[in-house]
N, C-alpha and C positions, 0 to 999 in steps of 0.2 A: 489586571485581569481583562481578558476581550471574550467576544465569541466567538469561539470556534466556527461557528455556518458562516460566518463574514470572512474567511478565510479560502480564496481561491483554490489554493491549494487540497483544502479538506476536504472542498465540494469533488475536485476532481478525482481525490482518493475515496471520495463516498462511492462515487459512480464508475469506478473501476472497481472496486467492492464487491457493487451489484452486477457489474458484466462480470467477474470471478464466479459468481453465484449459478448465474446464470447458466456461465458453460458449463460450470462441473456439475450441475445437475445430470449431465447425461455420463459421467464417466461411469466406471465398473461397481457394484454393490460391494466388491471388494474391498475397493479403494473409500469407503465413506469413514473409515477409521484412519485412513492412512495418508494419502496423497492429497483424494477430496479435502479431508476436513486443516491439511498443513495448508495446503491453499489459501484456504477461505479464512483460516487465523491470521496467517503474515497478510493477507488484502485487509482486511477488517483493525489490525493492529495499525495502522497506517494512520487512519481518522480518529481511532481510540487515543494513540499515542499525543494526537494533536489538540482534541480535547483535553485530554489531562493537561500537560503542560500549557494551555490557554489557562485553566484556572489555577495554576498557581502562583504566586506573586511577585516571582521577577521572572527578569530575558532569562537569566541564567538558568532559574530552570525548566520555564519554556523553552530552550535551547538545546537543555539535556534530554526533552521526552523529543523533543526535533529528529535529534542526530538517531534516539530509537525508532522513529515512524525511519529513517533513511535506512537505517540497518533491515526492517520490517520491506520495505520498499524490493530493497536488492533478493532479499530471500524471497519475494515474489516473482521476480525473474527467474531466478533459479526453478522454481519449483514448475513455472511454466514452460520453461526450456523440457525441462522432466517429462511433461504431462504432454507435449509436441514428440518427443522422443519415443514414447510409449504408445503414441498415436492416436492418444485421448483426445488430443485436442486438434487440426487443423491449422495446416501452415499459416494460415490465409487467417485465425482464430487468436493462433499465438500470437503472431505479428501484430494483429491489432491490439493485442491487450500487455504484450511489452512495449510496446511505444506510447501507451498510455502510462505503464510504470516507467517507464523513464523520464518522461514528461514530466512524471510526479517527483522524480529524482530531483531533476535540474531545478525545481521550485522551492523545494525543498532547501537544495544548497544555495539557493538565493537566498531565503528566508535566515538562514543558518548565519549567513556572513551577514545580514543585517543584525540580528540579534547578537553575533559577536559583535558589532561594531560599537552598542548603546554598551 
């Protein structure tokens, strides 16, 4: 068992989290059921994901909540390509905050192939 905050990767999905947060504060009253809040679930499953499997007792199934913060990751792009499309967000917005989920991707799958490896 480790902690999660010691985890590079958490930190950086914490704070892409908070910059999710941040933007979609300004999106439609509409969208707080809908878009907003699938948003800010798949950002926030990311570091939840990572926390759980830190506290449980082996790689393997730190490994299994891993591979869901990845799945959480991807559906974060998606949902910001969405929210760039509908013009909620800002090209110049989106871009910063997918290449911050990608960032979180690639770390991810480093993580992943270390913990397959033990």
């Amino acid at each position: 068992m480790q902690d999660f905050r010691k985890l590079e990767v958490a930190q950086i999905a914490h704070a892409l989290t908070l910059a999710v947060y941040r933007e979609t504060s300004s999106f439609p009253d509409a969208e707080r059921f809908g878009l907003t809040s699938q948003l800010r679930r798949s950002s926030s499953s990311i570091g939840a994901n990572l926390a759980e499997g830190c506290g449980r007792g082996s790689d393997t199934d730190f490994a299994r909540f891993a591979q869901i913060a990845m799945g959480s990751a991807s559906e974060v792009e998606y949902h910001l390509m969405l929210s760039r499309d509908l013009h909620y967000l800002s090209q110049s917005a989106h871009d910063e905050l997918a290449q911050e989920a990608q960032r979180v991707k690639r770390m991810l799958a480093a993580l992943l192939k270390t913990l397959r490896r033990t």
